[in-house]
C-alpha positions in Angstrom: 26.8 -11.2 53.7 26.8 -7.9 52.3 23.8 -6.2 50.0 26.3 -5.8 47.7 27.1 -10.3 47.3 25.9 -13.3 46.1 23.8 -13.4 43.2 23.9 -10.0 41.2 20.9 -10.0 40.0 19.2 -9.8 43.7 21.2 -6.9 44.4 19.5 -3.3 43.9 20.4 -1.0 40.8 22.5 2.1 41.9 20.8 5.2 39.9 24.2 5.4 37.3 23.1 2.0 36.0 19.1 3.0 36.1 20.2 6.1 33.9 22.1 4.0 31.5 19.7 1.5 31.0 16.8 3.6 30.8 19.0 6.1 28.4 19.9 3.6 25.9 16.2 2.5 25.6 15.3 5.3 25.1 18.0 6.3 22.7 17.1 3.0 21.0 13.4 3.5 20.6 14.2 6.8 18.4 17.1 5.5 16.3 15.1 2.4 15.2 12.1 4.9 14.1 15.2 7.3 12.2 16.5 3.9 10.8 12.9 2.4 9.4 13.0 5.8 7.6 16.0 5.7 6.6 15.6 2.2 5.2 12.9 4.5 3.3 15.1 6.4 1.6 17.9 4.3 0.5 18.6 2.6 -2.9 21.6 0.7 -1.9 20.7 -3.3 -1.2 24.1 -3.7 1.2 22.9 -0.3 2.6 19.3 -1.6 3.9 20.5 -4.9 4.9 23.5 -2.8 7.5 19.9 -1.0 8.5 17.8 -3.9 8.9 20.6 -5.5 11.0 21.2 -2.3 12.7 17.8 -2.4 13.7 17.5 -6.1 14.5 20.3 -5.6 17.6 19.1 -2.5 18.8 15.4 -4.4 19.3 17.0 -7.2 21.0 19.0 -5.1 23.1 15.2 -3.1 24.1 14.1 -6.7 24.9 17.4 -6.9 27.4 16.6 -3.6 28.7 13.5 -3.2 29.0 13.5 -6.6 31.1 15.9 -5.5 33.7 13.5 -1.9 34.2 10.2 -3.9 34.6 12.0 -6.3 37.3 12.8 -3.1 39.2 10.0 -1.4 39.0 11.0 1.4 36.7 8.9 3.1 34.2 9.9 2.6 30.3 10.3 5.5 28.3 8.5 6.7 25.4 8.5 4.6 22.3 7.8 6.6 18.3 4.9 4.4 16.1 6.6 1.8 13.8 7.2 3.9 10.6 5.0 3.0 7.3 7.0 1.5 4.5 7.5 3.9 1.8 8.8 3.6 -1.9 12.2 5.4 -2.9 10.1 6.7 -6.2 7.7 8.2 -4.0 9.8 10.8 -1.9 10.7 13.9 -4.1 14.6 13.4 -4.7 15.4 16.8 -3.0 13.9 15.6 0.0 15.7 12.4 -0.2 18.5 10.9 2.3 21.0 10.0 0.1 23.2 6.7 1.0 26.3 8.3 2.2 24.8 10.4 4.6 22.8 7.4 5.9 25.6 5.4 6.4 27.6 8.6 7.9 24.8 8.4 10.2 24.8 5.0 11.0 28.4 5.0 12.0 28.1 8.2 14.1 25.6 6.2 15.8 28.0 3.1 16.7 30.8 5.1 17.6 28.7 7.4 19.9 27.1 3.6 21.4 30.3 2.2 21.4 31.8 5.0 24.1 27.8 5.1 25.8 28.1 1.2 26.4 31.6 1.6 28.0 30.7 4.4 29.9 28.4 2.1 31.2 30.5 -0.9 32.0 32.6 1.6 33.7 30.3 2.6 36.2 28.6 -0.5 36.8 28.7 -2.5 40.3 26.4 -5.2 39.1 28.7 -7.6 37.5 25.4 -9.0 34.9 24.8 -5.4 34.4 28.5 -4.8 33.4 28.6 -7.9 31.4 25.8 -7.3 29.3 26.7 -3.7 28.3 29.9 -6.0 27.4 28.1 -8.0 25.1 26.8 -4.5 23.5 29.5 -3.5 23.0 31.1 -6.1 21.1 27.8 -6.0 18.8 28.2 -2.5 18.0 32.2 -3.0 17.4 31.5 -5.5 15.0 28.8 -3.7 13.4 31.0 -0.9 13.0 33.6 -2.9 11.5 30.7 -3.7 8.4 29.6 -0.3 8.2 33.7 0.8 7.5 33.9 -2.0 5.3 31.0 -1.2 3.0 31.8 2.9 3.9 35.3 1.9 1.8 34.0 -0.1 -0.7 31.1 2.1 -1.6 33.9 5.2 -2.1 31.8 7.2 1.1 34.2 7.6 3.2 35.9 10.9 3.2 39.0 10.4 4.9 41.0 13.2 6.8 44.1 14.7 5.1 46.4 11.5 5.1 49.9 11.6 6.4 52.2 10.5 3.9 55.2 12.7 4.1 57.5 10.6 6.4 60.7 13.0 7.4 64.0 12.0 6.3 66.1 10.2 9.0 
C-alpha cells in the first residue's frame, strides 16, 4: 500500500490543502467580525437574518476547519474579539452602512468563496478534504441564490446594461 491509500484521513496534508484550509479560517474569522458589524448597521429584518445565517455557516465551517489543523498539528490563525451589539439609532447616519452596500458586500463575499472553495477541491488529493470543500461550496451556492433573491426583490441590484436588441434574421 501506498502513503497515498486507504483511509484519507490517515494520509498527510500536501501544503496546497494546508494553505486553503488555514486561508479560509482565517478569511472566516474576519468576515464574521465585518458581518456582526454589519448586522450593526442594517435596518432591514430579511437583511440581518441573510447576516445571521451568513454567519452561522461560516462558524460551522471554522468548527470543520479548524478540526482538521489541530489533528495535524498546525497552528490556527488569528481570530478578531466578538463585536458588541450596537443600536442602528446610535451610529451617526453618515457613518452608517446602508443595506445595499451590505448586501453588495455579502455577495461579493459568496462569489469570491464560491471560486476559493473550488480552487480548493481542485487541488485537493485527500478525497474527505475535497469532499468537504464540496459541501462548502454547495452552502455558499445556495446562500448566494437568497442573497440574489432578496438583492431583486429589495430593487438593489444594479444590473449591467441589458441586451435586448436582438438583430433582425
Amino acid at each position: 500500500m501506498g502513503i497515498l491509500s486507504g483511509n484519507p484521513k490517515d494520509e498527510p496534508l500536501h501544503y496546497g490543502e494546508v494553505f486553503a484550509i488555514w486561508t479560509n479560517l482565517a478569511t472566516n474569522n474576519g468576515l464574521i467580525a465585518a458581518y456582526q458589524t454589519f448586522f450593526n448597521h442594517t435596518g432591514d429584518e430579511d437583511l440581518e437574518k441573510m447576516i445571521e445565517e451568513s454567519i452561522q455557516c461560516m462558524k460551522e465551517e471554522n468548527n470543520q476547519l479548524e478540526k482538521i489543523l489541530k489533528i495535524n498539528g498546525i497552528g490556527l490563525p488569528p481570530a478578531p474579539p466578538e463585536r458588541p451589539v450596537a443600536r442602528l439609532e446610535d451610529i451617526p447616519i453618515g457613518a452608517r452602512f446602508n443595506d445595499p452596500e451590505i448586501s453588495a458586500a455579502l455577495s461579493i463575499d459568496v462569489a469570491a468563496g464560491l471560486v476559493a472553495c473550488s480552487q480548493a477541491m481542485g487541488q485537493c488529493i485527500r478525497e474527505d478534504i475535497a469532499l468537504m470543500y464540496g459541501q462548502f461550496h454547495m452552502t455558499k451556492a445556495q446562500l448566494g441564490a437568497k442573497l440574489l433573491r432578496l438583492n431583486k426583490s429589495k430593487g438593489w441590484l444594479i444590473p449591467p446594461p441589458l441586451h435586448v436588441d436582438f438583430p433582425d434574421k
